[in-house]
C-alpha positions in Angstrom: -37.3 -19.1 38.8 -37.1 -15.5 39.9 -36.7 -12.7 37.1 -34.2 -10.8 37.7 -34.6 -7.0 38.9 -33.1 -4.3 36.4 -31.5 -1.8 38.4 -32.8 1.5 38.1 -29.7 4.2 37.3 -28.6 7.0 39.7 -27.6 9.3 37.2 -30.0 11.9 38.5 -28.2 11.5 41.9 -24.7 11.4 40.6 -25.9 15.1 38.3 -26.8 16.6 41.7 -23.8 15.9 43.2 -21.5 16.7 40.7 -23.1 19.9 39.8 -23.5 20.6 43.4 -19.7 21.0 43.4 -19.2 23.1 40.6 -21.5 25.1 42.0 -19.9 25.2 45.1 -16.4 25.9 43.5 -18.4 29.0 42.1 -17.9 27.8 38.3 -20.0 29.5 35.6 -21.4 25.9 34.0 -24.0 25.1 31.7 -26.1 22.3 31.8 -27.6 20.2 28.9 -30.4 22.6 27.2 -27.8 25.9 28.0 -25.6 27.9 25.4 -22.1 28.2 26.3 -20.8 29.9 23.5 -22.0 30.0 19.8 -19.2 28.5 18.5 -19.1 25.2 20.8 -22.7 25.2 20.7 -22.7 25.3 16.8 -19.7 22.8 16.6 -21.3 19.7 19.2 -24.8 20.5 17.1 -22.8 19.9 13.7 -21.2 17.0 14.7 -22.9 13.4 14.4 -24.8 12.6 17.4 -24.3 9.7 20.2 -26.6 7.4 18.2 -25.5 8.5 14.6 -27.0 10.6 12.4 -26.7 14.5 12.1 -26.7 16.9 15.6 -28.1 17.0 18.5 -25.0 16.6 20.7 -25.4 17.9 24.7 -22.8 16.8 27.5 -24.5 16.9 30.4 -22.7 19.9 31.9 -20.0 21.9 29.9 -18.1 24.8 31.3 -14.9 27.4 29.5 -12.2 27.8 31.9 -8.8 30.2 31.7 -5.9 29.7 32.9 -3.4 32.4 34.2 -2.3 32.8 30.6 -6.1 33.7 29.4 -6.0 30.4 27.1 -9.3 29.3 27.5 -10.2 25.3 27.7 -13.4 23.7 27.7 -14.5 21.0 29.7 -17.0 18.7 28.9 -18.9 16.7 31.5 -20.8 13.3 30.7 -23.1 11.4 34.0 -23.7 7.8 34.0 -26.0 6.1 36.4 -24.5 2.6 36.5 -21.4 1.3 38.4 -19.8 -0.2 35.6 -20.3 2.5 32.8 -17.4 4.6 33.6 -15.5 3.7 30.4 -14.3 1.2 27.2 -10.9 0.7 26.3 -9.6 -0.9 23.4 -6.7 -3.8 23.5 -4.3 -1.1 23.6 -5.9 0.8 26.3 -7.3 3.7 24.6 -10.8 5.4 24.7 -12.5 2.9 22.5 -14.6 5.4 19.9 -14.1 3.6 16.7 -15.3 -0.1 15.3 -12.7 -2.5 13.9 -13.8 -1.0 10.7 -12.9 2.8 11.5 -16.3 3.7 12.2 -17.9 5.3 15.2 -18.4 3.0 18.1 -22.0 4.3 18.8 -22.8 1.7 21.5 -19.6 2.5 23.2 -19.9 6.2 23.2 -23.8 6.1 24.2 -23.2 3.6 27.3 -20.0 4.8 28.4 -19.3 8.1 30.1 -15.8 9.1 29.4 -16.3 7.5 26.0 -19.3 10.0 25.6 -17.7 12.8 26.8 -14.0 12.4 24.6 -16.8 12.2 21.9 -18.0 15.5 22.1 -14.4 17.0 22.8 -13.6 15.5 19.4 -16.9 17.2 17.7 -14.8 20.7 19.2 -11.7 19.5 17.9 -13.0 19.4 14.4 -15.2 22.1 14.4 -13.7 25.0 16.5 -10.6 27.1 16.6 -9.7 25.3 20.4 -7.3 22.6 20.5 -7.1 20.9 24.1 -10.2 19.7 25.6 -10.8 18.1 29.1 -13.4 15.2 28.7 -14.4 14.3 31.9 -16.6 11.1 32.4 -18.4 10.5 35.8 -20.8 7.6 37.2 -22.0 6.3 40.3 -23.5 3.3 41.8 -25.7 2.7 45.1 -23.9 0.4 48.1 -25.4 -1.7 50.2 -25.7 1.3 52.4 -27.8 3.1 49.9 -25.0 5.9 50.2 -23.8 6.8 46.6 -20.3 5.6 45.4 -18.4 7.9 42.4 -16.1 6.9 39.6 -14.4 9.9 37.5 -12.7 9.3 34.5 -10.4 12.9 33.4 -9.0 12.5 29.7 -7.1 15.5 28.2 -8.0 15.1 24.2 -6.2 17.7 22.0 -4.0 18.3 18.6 -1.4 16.6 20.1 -2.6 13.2 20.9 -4.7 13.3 17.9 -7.8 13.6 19.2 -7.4 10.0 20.9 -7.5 11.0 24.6 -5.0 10.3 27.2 -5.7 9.8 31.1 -4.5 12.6 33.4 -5.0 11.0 36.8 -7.0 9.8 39.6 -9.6 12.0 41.2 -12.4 11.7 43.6 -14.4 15.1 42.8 -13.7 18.1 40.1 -11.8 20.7 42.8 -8.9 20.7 39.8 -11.3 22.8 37.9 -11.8 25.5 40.9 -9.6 28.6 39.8 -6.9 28.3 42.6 -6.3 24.5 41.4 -6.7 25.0 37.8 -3.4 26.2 36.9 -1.5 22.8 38.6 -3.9 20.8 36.8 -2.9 22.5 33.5 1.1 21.8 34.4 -0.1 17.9 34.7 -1.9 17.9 31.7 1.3 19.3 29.9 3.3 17.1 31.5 1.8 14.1 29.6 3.6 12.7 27.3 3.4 10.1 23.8 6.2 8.1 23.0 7.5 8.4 19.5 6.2 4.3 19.1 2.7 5.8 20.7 2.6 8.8 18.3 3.2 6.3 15.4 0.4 3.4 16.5 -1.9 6.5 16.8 -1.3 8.0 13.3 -1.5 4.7 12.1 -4.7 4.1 13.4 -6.0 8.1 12.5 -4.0 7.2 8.4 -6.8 4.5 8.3 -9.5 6.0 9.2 -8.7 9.0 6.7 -8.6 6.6 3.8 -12.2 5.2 5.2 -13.3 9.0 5.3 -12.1 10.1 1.8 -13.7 6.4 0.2 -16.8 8.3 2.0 -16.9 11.3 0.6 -15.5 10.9 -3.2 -18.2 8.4 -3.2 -20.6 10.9 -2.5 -19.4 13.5 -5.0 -19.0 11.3 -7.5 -22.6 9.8 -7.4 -24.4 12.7 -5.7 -23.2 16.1 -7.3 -23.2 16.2 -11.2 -21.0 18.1 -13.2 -17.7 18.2 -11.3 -14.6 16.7 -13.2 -12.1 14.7 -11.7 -9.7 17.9 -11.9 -13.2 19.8 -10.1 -13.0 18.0 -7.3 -9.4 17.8 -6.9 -9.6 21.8 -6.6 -12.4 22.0 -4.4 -10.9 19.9 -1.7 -7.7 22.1 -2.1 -10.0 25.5 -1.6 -12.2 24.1 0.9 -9.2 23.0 3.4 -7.1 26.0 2.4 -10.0 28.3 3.3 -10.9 26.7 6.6 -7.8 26.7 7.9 -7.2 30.3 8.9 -4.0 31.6 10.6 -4.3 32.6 14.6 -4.8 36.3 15.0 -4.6 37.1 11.7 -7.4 35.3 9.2 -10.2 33.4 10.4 -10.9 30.0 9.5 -13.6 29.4 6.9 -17.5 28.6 8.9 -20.1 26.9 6.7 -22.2 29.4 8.0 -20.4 32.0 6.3 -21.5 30.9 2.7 -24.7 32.4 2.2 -25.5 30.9 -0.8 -26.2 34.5 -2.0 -26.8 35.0 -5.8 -24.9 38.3 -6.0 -22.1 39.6 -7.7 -18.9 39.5 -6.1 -20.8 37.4 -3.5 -21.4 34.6 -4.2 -20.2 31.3 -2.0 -17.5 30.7 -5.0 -16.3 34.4 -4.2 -16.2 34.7 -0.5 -13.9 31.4 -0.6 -11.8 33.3 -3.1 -11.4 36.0 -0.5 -10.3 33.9 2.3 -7.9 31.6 0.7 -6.6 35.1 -0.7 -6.3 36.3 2.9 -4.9 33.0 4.0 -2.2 33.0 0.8 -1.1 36.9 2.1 -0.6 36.0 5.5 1.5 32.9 4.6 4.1 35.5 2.8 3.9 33.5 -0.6 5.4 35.0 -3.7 3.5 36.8 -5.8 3.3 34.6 -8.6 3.3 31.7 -6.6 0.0 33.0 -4.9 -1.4 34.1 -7.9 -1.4 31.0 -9.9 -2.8 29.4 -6.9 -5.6 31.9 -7.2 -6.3 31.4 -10.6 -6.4 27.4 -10.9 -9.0 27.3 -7.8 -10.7 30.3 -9.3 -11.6 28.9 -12.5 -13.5 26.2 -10.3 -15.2 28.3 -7.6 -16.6 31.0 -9.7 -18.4 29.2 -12.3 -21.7 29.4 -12.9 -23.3 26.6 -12.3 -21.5 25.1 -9.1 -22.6 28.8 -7.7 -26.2 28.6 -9.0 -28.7 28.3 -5.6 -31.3 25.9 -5.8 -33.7 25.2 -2.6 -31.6 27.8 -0.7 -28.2 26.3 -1.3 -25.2 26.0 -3.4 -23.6 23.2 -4.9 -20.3 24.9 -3.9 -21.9 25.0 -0.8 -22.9 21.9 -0.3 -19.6 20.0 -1.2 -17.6 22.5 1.2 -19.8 21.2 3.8 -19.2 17.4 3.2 -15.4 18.3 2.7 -15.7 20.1 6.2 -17.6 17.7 7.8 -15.9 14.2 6.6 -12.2 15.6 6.5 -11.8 18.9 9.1 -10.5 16.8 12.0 -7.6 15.0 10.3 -6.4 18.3 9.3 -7.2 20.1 12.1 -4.9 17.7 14.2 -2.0 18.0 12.4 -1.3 14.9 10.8 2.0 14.5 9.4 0.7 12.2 6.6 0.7 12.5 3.0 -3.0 13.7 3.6 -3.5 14.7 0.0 -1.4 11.5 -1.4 -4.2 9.4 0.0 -6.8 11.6 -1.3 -5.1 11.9 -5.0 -5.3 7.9 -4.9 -9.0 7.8 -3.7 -10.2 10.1 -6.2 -8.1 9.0 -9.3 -9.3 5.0 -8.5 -13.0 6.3 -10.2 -11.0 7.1 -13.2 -10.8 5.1 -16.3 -7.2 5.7 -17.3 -5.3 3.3 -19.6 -2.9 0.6 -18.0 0.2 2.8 -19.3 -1.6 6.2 -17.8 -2.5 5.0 -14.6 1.1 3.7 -13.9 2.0 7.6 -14.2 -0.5 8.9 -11.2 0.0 6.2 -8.9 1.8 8.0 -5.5 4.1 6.1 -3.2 2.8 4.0 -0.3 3.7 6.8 3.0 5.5 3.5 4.5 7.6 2.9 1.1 8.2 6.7 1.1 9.2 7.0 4.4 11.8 3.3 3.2 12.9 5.8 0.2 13.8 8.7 2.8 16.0 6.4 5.2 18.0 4.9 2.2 19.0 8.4 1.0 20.2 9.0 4.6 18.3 11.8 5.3 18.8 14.1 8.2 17.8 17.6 9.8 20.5 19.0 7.4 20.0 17.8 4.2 19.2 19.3 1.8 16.6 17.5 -0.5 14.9 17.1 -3.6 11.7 15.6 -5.9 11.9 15.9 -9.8 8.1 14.2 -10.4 6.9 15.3 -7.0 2.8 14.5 -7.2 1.5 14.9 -4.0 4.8 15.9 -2.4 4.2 12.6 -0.7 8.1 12.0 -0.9 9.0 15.2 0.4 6.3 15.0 3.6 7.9 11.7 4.7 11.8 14.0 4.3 10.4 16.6 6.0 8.7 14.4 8.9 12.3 12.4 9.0 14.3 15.7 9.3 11.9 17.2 12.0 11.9 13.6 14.2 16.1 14.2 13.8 16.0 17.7 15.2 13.7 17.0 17.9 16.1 14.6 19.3 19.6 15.9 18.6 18.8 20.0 19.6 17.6 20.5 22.9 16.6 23.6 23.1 13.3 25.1 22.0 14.7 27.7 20.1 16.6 26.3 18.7 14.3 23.3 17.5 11.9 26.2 16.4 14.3 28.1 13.9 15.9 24.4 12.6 12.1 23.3 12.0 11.3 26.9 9.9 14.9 26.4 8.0 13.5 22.9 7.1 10.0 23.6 5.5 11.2 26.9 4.3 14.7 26.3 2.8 15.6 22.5 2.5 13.0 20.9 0.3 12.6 21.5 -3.1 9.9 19.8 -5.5 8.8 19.9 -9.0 5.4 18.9 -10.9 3.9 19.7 -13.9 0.9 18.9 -14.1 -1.3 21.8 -12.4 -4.5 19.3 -10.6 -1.1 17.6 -9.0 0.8 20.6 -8.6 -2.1 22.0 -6.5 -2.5 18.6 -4.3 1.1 19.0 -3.4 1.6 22.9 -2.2 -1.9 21.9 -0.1 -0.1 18.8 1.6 3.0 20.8 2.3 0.7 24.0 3.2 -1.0 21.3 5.8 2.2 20.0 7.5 2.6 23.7 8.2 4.1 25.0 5.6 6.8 23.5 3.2 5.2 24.7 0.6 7.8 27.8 -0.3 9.7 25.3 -3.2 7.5 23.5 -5.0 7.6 24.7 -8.2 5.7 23.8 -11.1 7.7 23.0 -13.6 9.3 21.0 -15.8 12.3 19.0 -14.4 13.8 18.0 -17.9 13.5 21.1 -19.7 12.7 24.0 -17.4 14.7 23.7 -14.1 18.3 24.8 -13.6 18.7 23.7 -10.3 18.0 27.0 -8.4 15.5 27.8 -6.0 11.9 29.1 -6.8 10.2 31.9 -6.5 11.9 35.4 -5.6 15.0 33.5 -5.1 16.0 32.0 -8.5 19.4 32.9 -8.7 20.4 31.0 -5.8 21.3 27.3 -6.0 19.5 24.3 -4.2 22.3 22.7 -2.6 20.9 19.0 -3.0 22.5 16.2 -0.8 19.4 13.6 -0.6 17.4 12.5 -4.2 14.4 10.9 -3.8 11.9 9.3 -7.0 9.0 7.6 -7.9 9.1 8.9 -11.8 6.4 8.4 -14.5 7.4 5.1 -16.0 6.1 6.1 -19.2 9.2 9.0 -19.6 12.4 8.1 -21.5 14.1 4.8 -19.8 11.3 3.6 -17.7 11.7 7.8 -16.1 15.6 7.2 -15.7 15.9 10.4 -17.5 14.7 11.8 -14.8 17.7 10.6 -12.1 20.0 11.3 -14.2 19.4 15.0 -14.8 19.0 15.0 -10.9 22.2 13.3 -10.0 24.3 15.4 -12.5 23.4 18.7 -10.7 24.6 17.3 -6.9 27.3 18.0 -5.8 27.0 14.9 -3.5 25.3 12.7 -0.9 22.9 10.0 -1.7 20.1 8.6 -3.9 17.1 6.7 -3.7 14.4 5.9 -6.2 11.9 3.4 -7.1 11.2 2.4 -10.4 10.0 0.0 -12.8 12.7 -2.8 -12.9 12.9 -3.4 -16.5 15.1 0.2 -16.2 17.6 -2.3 -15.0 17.7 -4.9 -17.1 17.7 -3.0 -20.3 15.3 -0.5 -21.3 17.6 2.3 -19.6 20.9 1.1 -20.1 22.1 4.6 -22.3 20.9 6.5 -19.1 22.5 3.8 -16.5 25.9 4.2 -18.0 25.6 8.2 -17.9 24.5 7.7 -14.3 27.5 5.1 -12.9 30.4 7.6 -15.0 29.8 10.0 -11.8 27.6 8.0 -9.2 28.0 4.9 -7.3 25.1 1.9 -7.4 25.1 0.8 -3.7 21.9 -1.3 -3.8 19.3 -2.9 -6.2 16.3 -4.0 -4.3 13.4 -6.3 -5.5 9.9 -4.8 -3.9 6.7 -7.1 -3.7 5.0 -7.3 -7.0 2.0 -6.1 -5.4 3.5 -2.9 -3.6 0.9 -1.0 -5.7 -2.4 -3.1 -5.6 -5.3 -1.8 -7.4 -3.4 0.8 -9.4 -0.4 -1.3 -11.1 0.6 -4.3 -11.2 4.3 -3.5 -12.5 7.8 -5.3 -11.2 9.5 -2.0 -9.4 12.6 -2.1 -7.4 14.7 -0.1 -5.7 17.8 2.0 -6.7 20.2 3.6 -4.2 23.2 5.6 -5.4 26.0 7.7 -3.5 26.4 11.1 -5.7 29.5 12.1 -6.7 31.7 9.0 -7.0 32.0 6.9 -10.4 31.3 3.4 -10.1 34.1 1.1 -10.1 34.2 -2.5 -10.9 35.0 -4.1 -8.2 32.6 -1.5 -5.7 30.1 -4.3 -3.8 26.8 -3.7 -5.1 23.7 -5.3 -2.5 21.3 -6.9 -3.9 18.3 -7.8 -2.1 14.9 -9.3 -2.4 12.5 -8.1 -0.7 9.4 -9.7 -2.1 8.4 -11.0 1.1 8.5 -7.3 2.9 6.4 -8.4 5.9 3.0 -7.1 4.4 -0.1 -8.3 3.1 -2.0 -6.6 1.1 -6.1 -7.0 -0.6 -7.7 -5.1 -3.0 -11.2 -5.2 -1.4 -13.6 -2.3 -1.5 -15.5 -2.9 1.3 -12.3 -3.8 3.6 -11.4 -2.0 6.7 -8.0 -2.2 5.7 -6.1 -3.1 2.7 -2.5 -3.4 4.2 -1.7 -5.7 7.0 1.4 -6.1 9.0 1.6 -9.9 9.4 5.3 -10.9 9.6 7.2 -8.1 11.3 7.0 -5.2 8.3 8.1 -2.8 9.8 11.3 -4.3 11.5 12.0 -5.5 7.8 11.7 -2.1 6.3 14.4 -1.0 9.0 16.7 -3.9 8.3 16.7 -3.4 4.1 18.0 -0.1 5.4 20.5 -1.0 7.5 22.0 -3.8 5.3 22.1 -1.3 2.4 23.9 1.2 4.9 26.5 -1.6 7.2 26.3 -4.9 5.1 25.4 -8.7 6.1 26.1 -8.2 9.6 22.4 -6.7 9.7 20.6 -10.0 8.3 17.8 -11.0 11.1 14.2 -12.3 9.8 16.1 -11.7 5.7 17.8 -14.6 4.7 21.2 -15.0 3.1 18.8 -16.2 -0.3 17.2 -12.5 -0.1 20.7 -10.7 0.3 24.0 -11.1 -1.9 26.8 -9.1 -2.6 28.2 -8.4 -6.4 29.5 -6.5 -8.9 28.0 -5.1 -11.9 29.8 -3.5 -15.5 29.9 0.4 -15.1 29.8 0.1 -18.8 26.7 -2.7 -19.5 24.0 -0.5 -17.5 21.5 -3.6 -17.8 22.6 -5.6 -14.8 21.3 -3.6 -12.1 18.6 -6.9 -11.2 20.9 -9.6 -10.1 19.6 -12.7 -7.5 21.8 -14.8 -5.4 23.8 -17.5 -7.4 22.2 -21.2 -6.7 25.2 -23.2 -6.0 24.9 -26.8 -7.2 27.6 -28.0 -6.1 26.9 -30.9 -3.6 28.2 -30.0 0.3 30.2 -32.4 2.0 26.7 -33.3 3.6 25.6 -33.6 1.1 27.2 -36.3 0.0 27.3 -38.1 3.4 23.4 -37.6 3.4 23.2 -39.4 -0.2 25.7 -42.2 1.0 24.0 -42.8 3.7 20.8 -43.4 2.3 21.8 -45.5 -0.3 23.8 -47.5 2.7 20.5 -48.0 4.3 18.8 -49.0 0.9 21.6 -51.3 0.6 20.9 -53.0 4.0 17.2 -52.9 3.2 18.0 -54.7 0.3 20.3 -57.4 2.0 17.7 -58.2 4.6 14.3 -58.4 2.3 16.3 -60.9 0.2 17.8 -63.0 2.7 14.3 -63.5 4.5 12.9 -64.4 1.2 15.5 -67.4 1.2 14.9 -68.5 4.6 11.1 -68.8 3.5 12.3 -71.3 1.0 14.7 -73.5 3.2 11.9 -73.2 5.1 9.4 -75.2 2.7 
């Protein structure tokens, strides 16, 4: 048998041609070994390489382009010498780059051209101040002819698609990128667009990679650099994103390269991130004692001694801003609208040995149960709304990310949508916490969905809140319409202390909370009266017992009022169990992912909402054994957790079912006798 003949790649050939026609379009390009500018050349030598590891990333021709408005672009160029090594999608039709288990597809982006060159466009992405990259993969083959044949992959990978990629169009050479045709190709590359659904499927995908990136990295803090505390490292993440995320024009982000590592007074690493996120703090127009106490909790980390001490040339500060930097800079740097810090606050509190009771009181809702929360307190671009036990301001991101999705489809014109979005993060969401670490992981998440940080206040709900805005505008009310809750559990009824003071300072609108369900069956019922004498209990909903796997194993459900309106006794109160919510979730270390959709989640999510919102004419994929309709006493407060009745009674079938079967036994009977006397006649 003849063995077969490997054949030899053309990539050599396919370089010369290609370069042959940016030279000939008279484009200033660089090839592998060539700087184009320090900061691309720092940011593809920084980022992990084709075949993992640290650095040594070189596209095989890279170029920096301006359009007519001077925004500069780079392009990235990637030659493959094979016919079929153009590129690797993924079931859904995207760049494949990552494993099943969110981790770099090496093989993929080594073999593949486009996959190669979106790889590098992403090592920019995280590591530079541009945000839209062309990644442009190209690869040829030999005919039969020996004339060579071209294949040319052109992906646009920026902010706004995450990072992901998307496909521009067809082309059969690079005359786009020639300065006459540049321009047009710009308005097509703008013209692309993601469907809300696509946006969604993308975040989902980026959300899970996060949580593989922050197991990553607290793992290594905790094990590899000694003497941080939990609260520590909670504070350095904070200063390290703060400081590298810089404001255009104004304060440049944060480089690694700028800590020194320099022993000296009023220099050290811990004191030139002081001055930045100082710079950054100005610029963002905080109040002054807002911004100061921000200064002084990450201060007392970054200026001790011993995190500033330089061994072997480097800084412990140093070091940790680096893996912050390096693990977490592109999830940030595209813009996720995520509770980013919720997921860290989990990751880094799971390596802490907190009692049973304790740890119920720092878990953070699930985004997707936050998001549930949101919709059942009908929230909109204008309401107005509010967090009494805010942690991460996870609550509040997924109000603010609802209200921004509402304007963007109802106003249609970009100024408008512009000033709405600036009246949202600035004026109509208000949050409290008191504990500082917490405190600081929440104005960081709202400070990274850009910037909703202006009203989170840390304070004390219950004893040190009037109901008026924060900072430099105290006098003026918060005119609450939209409540949302996950409370410690461990406050006065199960935290219902907490909704109550809430509710009694609206005006109106609605109410949702999640909470530990003995609050109603019992152990709240002072507070559930006070509640129903000027609210209205619309819904009581049963959530999985395993909603919060790995961090509590408590009952919770779900209350949602409407403000302003005592409860009567014959108002229809839904109640709904929703233990079967369409998810499946594992507690696995080592997994890939710990919450599956396996029986239509998210369409069940939406239809709690609706049937809280229009009634039983909603029920799809619930059953009418998940959803009844009844009444509670306004004046009991401890029958908030009713099921559907069983009804015993037998059905007209029932009974026709049981009389026909004893018929047939009957007959059964009649016949096996009857043969056993014909057997005797018979003898």
């Amino acid at each position: 048998m003849a063995k077969k003949t490997a054949v030899p790649s053309v990539e050599p050939k396919v370089a010369d041609l290609v370069n042959g026609w940016l030279k000939s379009y008279k484009l200033d390009y660089k090839l592998e070994q060539e700087p184009l500018n320090a900061e691309i050349d720092r940011a593809l030598n920084d980022y992990f390489s084709k075949n993992g590891g640290a650095g040594g990333n070189r596209p095989d021709a890279k170029l920096l382009l301006t359009d007519r408005k001077l925004d500069k672009y780079p392009v990235l160029i990637e030659y493959k010498g094979y016919r079929d090594k153009l590129i690797k999608l993924d079931a859904d039709g995207r760049v494949e780059n990552r494993t099943a288990k969110n981790e770099p597809h090496f093989k993929n982006i080594n073999s593949y051209a486009v996959n190669g060159a979106v790889h590098y466009a992403n090592a920019i992405l995280h590591h530079t101040s541009y945000t839209d990259i062309i990644a442009i993969g190209v690869t040829g083959f030999q005919n039969e002819r020996g004339e060579l044949e071209c294949s040319i992959g052109v992906y646009y990978v920026s902010k706004k698609n995450l990072g992901v990629g998307q496909r521009v169009g067809e082309y059969t050479d690079l005359s786009f990128l020639k300065a006459e045709n540049f321009d047009a190709f710009l308005e097509q590359v703008r013209a692309l667009q993601l469907t809300q659904e696509e946006l969604e499927q993308l975040k989902e995908k980026r959300e899970q990679e996060i949580s593989a990136s922050l197991v990553k990295l607290n793992n290594d803090i905790y094990q590899n650099e000694k003497g941080l505390g939990e609260n520590d490292r909670v504070y350095l993440v904070a200063a390290s994103i703060i400081a590298t995320l810089g404001v255009p024009g104004k304060v440049a982000p944060l480089d690694k390269e700028d800590l020194k590592s320099s022993p000296e007074e009023g220099n050290t690493d811990g004191d030139i991130i002081v001055r930045k996120i100082r710079a950054f703090l100005n610029e963002k127009k905080l109040p002054r004692e807002k911004k100061e106490l921000i200064l002084r909790t990450l201060q007392n980390t970054l200026t001790t001694d011993n995190i500033n001490k330089v061994t072997n040339g480097e800084s412990q500060l140093k070091r940790v801003f680096t893996k912050i930097v390096d693990d977490l800079g592109i999830y940030y740097k595209i813009g996720l609208t995520t509770d980013f810090t919720g997921k860290l606050f989990n990751e880094m509190y799971s390596w802490l040995g907190f009692t049973q009771d304790k740890l119920n009181d720092v878990v953070l809702t699930p985004s997707y149960v936050a998001t549930f929360l949101v919709r059942l307190a009908r929230v909109n671009m204008d309401s107005y709304v509010w967090d009494f036990a805010t942690g991460s301001a996870g609550l509040l991101v997924a109000a603010m990310n609802e209200m921004l999705v509402d304007a963007k489809e109802r106003l249609n014109s970009p100024e408008e949508l512009a000033e709405k979005s600036a009246q949202i993060k600035s004026n109509q969401l208000l949050g409290l916490e008191i504990l500082s670490s917490v405190y600081m992981l929440a104005i960081l998440n709202m400070i990274l969905m850009g910037d909703g940080s202006s009203n989170i206040l840390n304070k004390d709900s219950l004893t040190d809140f009037n109901g008026n805005y924060g900072y430099g505008n105290g006098k003026k009310r918060f005119p609450a319409t939209a409540f949302v809750l996950n409370p410690p559990y461990s406050a006065k009824g199960n935290g219902m202390i907490f909704v109550e003071r809430a509710l009694s300072m609206m005006r109106g609108g609605y109410a949702a909370i999640i909470i530990q369900n003995s609050a109603g069956s019992g152990k709240a019922a002072e507070y559930n009266r006070k509640i129903l004498k000027r609210n209205t209990l619309l819904a009581s909903i049963k959530m999985p017992l395993d909603l919060f796997i790995g961090k509590s194993s408590v009952q919770t459900n779900v209350y949602v009022f409407r403000v302003g309106e005592a409860h009567q006794r014959d108002d229809v109160v839904k109640f709904i169990d929703f233990s079967n919510d369409g998810y499946t979730r594992s507690n696995r270390k080592k997994a890939s992912v710990n919450l599956r959709d396996t029986d239509h989640a998210k369409e069940r999510y939406q239809e709690v909402v609706d049937l809280v919102r229009y009634g039983k004419e909603k029920l799809r994929l619930l059953t009418e054994k998940e959803y009844y309709e009844g009444h509670i006493d306004p004046q009991n407060g401890s029958d908030w957790n009713q099921t559907a009745p069983m009804d015993t009674r037998p059905t007209l079938e029932d009974i026709q079912k049981t009389v026909s079967e004893y018929l047939a036994w009957e007959v059964s009977t009649l016949l096996k006798v009857e043969n056993q006397e014909d057997s005797r006649l018979k003898k």
